[in-house]
C-alpha positions as CSV (number, residue, x, y, z in Angstrom):
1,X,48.2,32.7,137.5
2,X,47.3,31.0,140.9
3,X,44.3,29.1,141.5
4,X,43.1,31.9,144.1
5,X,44.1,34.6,141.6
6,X,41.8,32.9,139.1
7,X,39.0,32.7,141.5
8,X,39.4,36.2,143.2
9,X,39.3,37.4,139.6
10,X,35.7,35.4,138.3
11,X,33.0,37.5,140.0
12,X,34.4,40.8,139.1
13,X,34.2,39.9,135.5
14,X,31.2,38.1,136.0
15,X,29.7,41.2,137.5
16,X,31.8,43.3,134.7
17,X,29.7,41.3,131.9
18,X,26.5,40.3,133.1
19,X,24.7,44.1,133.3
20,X,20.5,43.5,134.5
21,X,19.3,43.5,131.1
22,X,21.0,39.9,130.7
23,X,20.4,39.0,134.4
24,X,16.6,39.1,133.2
25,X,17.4,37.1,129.8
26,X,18.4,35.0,132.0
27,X,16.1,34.2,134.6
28,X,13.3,34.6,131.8
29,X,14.5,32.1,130.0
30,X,15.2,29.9,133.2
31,X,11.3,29.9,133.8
32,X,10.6,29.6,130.2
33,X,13.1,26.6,129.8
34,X,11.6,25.0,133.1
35,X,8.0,25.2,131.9
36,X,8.6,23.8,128.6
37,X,10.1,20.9,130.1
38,X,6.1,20.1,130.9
39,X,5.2,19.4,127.5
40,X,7.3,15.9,128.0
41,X,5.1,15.2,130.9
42,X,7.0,16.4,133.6
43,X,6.2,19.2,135.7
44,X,8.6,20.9,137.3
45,X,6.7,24.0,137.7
46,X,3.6,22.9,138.8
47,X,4.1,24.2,142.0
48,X,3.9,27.9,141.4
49,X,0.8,29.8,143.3
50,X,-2.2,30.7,141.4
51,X,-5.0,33.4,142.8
52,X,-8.4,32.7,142.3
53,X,-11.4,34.7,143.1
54,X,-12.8,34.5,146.2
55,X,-14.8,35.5,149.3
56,X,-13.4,32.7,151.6
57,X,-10.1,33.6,152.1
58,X,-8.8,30.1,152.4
59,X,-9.7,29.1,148.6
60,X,-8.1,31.9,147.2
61,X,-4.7,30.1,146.9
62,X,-3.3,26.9,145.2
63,X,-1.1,25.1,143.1
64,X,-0.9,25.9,139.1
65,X,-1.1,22.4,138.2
66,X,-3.7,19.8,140.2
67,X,-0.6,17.1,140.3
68,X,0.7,18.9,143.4
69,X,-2.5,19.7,145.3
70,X,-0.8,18.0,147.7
71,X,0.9,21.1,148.6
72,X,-2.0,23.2,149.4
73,X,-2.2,27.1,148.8
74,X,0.6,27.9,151.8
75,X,2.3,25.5,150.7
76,X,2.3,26.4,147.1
77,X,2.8,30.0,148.3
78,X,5.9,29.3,150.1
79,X,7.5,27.3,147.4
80,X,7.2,29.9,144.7
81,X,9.0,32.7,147.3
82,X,11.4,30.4,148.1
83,X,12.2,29.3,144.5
84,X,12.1,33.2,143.4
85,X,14.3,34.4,146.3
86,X,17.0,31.8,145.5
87,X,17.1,32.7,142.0
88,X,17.1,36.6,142.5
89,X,19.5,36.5,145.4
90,X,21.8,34.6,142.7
91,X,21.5,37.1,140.3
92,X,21.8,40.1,142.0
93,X,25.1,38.8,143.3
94,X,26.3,39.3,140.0
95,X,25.3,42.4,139.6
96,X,27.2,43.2,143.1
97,X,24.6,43.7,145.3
98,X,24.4,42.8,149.0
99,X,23.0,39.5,149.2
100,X,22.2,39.1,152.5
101,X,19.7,42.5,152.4
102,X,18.5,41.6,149.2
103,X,17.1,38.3,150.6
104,X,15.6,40.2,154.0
105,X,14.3,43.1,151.8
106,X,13.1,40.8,148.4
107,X,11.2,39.0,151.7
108,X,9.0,41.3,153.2
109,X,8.6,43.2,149.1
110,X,6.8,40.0,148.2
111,X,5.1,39.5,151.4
112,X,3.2,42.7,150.8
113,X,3.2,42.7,147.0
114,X,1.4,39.1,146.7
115,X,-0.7,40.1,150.0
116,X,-1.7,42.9,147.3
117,X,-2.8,40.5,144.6
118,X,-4.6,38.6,147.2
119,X,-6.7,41.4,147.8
120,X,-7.6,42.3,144.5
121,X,-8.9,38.6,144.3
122,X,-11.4,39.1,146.7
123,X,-14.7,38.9,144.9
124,X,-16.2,42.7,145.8
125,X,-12.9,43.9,144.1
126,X,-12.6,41.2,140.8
127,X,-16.0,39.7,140.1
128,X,-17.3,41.3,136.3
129,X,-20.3,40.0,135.6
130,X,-23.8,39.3,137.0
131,X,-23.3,35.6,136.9
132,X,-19.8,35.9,139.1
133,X,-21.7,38.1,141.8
134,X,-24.5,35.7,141.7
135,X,-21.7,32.7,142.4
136,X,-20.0,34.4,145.2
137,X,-22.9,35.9,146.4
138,X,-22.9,38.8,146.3
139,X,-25.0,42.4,145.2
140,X,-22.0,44.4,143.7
141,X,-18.6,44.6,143.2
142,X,-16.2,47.2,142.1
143,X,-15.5,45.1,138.6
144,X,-11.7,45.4,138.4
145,X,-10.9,41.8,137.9
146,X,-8.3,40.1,139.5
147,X,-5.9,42.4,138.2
148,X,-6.9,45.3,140.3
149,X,-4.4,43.7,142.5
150,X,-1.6,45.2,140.2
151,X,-3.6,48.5,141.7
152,X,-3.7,47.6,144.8
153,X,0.1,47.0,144.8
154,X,0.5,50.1,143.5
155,X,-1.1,52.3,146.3
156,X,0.7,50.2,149.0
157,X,3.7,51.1,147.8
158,X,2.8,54.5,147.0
159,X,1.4,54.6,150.8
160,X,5.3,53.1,152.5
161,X,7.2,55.7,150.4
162,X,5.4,58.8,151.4
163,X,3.9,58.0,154.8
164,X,6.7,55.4,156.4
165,X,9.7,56.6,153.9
166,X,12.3,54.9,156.6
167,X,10.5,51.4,156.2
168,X,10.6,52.2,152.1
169,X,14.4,53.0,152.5
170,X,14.9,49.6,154.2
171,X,13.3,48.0,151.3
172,X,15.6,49.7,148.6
173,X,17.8,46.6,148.1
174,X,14.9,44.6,146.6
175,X,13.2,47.8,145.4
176,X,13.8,47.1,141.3
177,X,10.8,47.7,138.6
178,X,13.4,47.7,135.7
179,X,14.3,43.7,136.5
180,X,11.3,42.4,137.2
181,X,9.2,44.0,134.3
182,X,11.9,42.8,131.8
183,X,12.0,39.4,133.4
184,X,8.2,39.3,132.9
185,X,8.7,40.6,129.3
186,X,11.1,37.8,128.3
187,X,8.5,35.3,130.0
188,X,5.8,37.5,127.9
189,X,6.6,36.5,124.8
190,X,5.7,32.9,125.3
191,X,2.6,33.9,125.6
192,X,2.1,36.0,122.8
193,X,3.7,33.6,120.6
194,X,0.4,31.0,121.5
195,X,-2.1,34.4,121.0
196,X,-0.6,34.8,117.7
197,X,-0.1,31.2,116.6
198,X,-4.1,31.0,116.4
199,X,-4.2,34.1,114.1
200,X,-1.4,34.8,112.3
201,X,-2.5,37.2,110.0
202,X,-4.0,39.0,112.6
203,X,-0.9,39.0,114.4
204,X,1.8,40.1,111.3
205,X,-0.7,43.0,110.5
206,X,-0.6,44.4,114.1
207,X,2.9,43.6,114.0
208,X,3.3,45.9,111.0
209,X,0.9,48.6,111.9
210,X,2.9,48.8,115.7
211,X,6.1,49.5,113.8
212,X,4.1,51.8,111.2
213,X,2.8,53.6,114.1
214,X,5.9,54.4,116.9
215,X,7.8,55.8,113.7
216,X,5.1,58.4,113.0
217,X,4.5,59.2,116.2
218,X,8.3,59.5,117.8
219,X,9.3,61.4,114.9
220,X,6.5,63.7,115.8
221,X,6.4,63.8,119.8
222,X,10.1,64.0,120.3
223,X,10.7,67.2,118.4
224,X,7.8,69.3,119.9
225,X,8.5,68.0,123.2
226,X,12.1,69.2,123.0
227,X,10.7,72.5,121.3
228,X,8.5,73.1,124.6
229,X,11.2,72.1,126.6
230,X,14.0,74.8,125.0
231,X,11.2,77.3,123.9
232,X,8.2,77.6,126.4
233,X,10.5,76.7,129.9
234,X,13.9,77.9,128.5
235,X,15.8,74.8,129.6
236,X,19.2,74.1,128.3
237,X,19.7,71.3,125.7
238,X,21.7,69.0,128.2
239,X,18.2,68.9,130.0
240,X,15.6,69.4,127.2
241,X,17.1,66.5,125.4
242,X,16.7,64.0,128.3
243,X,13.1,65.3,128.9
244,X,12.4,64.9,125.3
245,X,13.4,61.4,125.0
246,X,11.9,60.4,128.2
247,X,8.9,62.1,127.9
248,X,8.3,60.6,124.5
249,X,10.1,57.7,123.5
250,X,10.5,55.2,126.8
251,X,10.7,57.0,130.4
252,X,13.3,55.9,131.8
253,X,15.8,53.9,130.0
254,X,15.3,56.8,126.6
255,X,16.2,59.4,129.4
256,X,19.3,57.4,130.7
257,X,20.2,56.6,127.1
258,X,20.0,59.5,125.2
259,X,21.3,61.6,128.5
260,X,24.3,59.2,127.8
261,X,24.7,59.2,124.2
262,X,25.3,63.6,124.4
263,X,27.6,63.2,127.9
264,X,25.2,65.1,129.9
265,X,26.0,65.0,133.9
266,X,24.5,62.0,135.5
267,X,22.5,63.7,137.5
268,X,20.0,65.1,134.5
269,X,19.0,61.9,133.1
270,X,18.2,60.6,137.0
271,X,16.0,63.8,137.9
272,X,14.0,62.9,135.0
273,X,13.8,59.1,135.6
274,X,12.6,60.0,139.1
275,X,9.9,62.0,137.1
276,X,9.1,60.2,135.0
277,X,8.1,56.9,137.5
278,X,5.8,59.8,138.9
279,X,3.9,60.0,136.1
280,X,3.5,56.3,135.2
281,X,1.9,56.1,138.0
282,X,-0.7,58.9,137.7
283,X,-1.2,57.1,134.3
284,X,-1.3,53.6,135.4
285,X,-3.9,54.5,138.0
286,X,-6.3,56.9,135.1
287,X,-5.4,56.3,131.5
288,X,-6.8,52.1,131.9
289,X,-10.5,53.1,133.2
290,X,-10.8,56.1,130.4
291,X,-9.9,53.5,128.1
292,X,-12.3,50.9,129.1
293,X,-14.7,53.6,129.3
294,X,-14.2,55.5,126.1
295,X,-12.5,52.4,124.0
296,X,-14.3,49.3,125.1
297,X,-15.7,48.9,121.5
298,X,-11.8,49.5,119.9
299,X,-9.9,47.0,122.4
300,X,-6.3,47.1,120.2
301,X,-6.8,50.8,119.8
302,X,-6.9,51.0,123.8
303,X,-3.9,48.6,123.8
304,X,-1.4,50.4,121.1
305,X,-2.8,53.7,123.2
306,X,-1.6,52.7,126.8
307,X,1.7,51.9,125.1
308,X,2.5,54.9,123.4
309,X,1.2,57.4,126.3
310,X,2.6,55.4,129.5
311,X,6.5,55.6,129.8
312,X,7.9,53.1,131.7
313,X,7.9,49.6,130.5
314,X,6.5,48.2,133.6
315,X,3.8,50.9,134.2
316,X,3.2,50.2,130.6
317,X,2.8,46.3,130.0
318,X,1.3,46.2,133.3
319,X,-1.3,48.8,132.6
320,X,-1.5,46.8,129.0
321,X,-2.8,43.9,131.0
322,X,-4.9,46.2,133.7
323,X,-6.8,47.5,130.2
324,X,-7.2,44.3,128.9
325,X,-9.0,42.8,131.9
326,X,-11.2,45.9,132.2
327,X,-12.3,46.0,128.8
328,X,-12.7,42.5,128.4
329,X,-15.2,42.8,131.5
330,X,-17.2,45.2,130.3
331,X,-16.9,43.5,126.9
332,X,-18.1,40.4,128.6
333,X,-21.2,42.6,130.3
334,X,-22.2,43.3,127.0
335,X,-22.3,39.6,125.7
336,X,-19.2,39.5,123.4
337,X,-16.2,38.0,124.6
338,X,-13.2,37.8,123.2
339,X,-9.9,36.2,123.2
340,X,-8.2,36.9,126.1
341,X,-4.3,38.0,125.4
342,X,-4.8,40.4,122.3
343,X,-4.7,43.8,123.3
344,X,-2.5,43.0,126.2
345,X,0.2,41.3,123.1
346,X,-0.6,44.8,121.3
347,X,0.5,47.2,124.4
348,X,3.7,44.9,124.3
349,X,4.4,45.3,120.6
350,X,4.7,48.7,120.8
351,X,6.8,49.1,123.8
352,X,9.0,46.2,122.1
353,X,9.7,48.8,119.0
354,X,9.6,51.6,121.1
355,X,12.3,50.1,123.0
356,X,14.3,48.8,119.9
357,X,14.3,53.1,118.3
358,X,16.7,53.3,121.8
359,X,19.8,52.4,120.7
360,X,19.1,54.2,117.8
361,X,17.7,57.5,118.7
362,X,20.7,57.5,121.2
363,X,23.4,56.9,118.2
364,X,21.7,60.0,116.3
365,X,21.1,62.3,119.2
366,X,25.0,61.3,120.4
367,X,26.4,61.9,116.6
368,X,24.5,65.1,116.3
369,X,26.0,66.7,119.7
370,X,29.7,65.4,119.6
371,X,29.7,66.5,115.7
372,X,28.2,70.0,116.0
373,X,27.1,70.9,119.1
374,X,29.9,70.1,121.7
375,X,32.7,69.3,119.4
376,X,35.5,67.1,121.2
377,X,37.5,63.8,120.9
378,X,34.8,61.5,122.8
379,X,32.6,61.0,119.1
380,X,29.5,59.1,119.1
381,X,30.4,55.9,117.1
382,X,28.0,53.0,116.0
383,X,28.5,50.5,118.6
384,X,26.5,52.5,120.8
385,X,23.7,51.5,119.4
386,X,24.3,48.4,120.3
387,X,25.6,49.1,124.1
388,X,22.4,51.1,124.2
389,X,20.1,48.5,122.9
390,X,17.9,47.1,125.8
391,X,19.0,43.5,125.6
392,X,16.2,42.0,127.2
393,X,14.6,42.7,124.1
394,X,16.3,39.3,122.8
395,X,15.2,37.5,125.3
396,X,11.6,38.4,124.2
397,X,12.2,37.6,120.7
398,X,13.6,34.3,121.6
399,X,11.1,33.4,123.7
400,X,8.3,34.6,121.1
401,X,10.1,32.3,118.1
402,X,10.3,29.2,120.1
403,X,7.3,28.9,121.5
404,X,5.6,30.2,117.8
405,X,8.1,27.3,116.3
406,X,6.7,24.6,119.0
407,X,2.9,25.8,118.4
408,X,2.8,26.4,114.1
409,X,6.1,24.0,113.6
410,X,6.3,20.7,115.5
411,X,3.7,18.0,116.4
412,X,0.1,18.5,117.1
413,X,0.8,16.8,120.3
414,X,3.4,19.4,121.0
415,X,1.2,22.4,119.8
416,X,-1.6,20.9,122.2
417,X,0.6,21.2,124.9
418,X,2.3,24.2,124.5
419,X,-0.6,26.5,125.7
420,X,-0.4,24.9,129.4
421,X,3.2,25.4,129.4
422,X,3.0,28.8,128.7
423,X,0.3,29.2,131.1
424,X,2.6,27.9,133.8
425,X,5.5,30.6,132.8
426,X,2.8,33.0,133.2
427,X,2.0,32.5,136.3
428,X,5.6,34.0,137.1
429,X,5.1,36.9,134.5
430,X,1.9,37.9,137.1
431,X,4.3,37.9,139.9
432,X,6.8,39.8,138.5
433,X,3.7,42.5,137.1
434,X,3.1,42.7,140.8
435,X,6.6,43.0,141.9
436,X,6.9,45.8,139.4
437,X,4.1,47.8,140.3
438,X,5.1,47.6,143.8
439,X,8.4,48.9,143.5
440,X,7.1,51.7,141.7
441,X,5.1,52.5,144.3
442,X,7.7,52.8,146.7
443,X,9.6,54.6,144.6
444,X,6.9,57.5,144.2
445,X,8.3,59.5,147.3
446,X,6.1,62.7,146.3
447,X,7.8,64.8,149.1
448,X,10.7,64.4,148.0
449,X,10.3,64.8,144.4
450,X,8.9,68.5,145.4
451,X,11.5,69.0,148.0
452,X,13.9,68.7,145.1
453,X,12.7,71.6,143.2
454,X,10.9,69.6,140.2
455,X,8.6,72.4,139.9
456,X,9.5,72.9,136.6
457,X,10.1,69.9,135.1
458,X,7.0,68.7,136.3
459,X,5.2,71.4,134.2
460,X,7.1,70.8,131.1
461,X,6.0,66.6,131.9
462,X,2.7,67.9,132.4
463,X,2.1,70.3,129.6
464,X,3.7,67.7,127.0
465,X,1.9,64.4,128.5
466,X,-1.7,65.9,129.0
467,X,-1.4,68.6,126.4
468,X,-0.2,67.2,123.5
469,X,1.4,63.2,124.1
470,X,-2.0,61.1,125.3
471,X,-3.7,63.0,122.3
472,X,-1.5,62.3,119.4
473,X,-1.2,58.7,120.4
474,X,-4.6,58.4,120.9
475,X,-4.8,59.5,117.1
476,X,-2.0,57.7,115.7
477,X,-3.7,54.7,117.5
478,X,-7.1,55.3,116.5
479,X,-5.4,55.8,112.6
480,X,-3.4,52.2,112.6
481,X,-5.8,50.3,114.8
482,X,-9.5,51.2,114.5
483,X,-11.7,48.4,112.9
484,X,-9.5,45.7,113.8
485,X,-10.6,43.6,116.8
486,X,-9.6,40.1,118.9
487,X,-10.6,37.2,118.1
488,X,-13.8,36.4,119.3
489,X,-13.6,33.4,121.9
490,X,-15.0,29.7,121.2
């Protein structure tokens, strides 16, 4: 084979192999890797933009670590897009996308999204407590933390894709929630690893009781939904099946999966992805204020509780974190303050083995049709579970056993370090939350949904989620996670 053959041939399998799940292995592990490389001494991360509280605007933005102050909050700012646009422009090349409008789109995406998280800085919207209002100076505050800016990213996007849904179809390129909430997951689990490293038996026993817990309650939720679904609206079982599993196993990827797995017609498992990004976002934007307002004294049961009842991964981690800060607040109010990272690590536990039963559920649901329900020569066979196994998923592990080696396993100069480190990977795990949020805000087109006719899918969504789904996990949470609480802080 000629040279030009061979290199005319490389990006199509590239882009034949590497699939997004892997992209965001990947790049997670590219910012892990980088930050670890700080424990030597060396920071080559340092640069990355951290928010701060504020009511003057030109404090609210600097450098991660004080070694490259130097560079000033623009400075810092513009370093972090450019690094993040170079390495997403990359990747999406491999997954064939058009470079050049990724890099104009991915542009203005984070221009808004991190103008967002700016503004949920700003002290009226983050300061908690009496003694931050008395700092900044001020009487009140609406006491959302710094994270509000995940809410605030949110609305804007909600606002483009139903008021300026031209400008929101521009943006499409570098509209995508799925690869930056599983980036953020892979960077995730560095940070879990150093929450759990201080209490490992804490950490096993949530560990256990999250497994414990999405068995129960997917063996449970699926089968009534899909009752509901074929019974109460009369659907057919191509689309009751899809609503089933996206309603109540993981939104969109269970819907895509399992839609899949029993050859229904592409289009089914998309309607219900579109739906089911609706109602993350009605979620995202309710369920993490009732829990800080009927949970605050249960914080891991308001954790495993966001992540059984929101179905998205992003709207889910992200509102794991949103919950977290809020109850920790008014936690905080109350004089008992506790370890930050715990209920936010508990959200992610359950969407991780929520996200394993995929594959799975998708093997037995494609067995079950191809078997006995549409018999024909294209059987389900085992290696589907693992083609419809979420691979970032590894990625997360990986990340988690590394960093729980470094901090319970090497030196105690190393286990010292490691906390900063992973500190500096999260600042890229907030940007990617906000990236996420964003996108799923733009893709919220309400008008659309209803011109489409989702009448009734919407009410079988509705009756399940509200009716039946937020209930039971409430429960099930309240069962495997009542009575156990963070650590308190030092």
């Amino acid at each position: 084979m000629s040279d030009i053959a061979i290199k005319a041939s490389e990006p199509l399998t590239l882009r034949a192999q590497l699939t997004e799940d892997w992209l965001a292995v990947v790049i997670g592990l590219l910012v892990f890797g980088a930050a670890l490389v700080s424990i030597s001494g060396t920071d080559i991360l340092g640069w990355a933009v951290t928010t701060s509280v504020y009511t003057d605007l030109t404090r609210a933005l600097g450098p991660f670590a004080k070694s490259y102050a130097w560079l000033g909050g623009g400075g810092a700012l513009i370093a972090t897009y450019a690094s993040l646009l170079i390495v997403l422009s990359a990747g999406v090349a491999t997954l064939g996308a058009d470079v050049r409008k990724f890099a104009v789109a991915f542009t203005a995406v984070f221009a808004i999204a991190y103008a967002s998280w700016i503004v949920g800085s700003y002290a009226y919207v983050a300061a908690v407590t009496p003694a931050e209002q008395q700092k900044f100076g001020i009487d009140w505050s609406l006491k959302l933390t710094n994270e509000g800016g995940f809410i605030v990213a949110l609305l804007s996007g909600i606002v483009i894709a139903n008021f300026f849904p031209r400008f929101a179809e521009w943006l499409k390129e570098a509209i995508r929630p799925e690869l930056y909430i599983k980036i953020a997951i892979v960077i995730l689990g560095a940070t879990v690893a150093v929450t759990a490293a201080g209490r490992l038996n804490l950490a096993s026993s949530l560990l256990l009781r999250g497994a414990a817990a999405i068995v129960e309650a997917y063996l449970i939720y699926w089968a009534v939904i899909y009752y509901v679904a074929r019974k109460w609206f009369g659907f057919s079982r191509e689309w009751s099946v899809p609503l089933a599993s996206g309603i109540s196993i993981c939104g969109v990827a269970a819907s895509i999966a399992t839609g899949g797995a029993i050859r229904a017609r592409p289009a089914v498992p998309i309607l219900v992805s579109s739906l089911v990004v609706v109602f993350a976002v009605v979620e995202v934007l309710i369920l993490p204020f009732l829990a800080q307002t009927f949970l605050w004294q249960e914080p891991l049961v308001a954790g495993a509780w966001i992540g059984l009842a929101i179905k998205t991964d992003g709207a889910a981690v992200a509102g794991g974190g949103i919950t977290e800060s809020l109850i920790m607040a008014k936690s905080a109010a109350e004089g008992i303050k506790y370890q930050p990272g715990w209920i936010l690590a508990t959200t992610t536990t359950v969407k991780i083995f929520i996200d394993i039963f995929i594959g799975i559920w998708a093997f037995i649901l494609g067995y079950i049709w191809t078997n006995h329900i549409d018999k024909g020569p294209d059987r389900a066979k085992p290696r589907e579970i693992w083609q419809r196994f979420p691979k970032f998923i590894l990625g997360f592990i990986l990340v988690f056993a590394v960093s729980l080696w470094l901090a319970i396993g090497s030196t105690p100069d190393v286990a010292k370090a490691l906390p900063a480190a992973a500190g500096e990977a999260n600042v890229f795990r907030v940007i990617f939350f906000v990236l996420t949020f964003f996108s799923i805000g733009v893709l919220s087109d309400f008008r659309k949904l209803w011109q489409q006719g989702f009448g009734k899918l919407a009410a079988v969504y509705f009756v399940s989620l509200f009716g039946f789904v937020i209930w039971v996990g409430l429960l099930i949470s309240w069962l495997f996670f009542s009575g156990f609480k963070p650590p308190l802080a030092s």
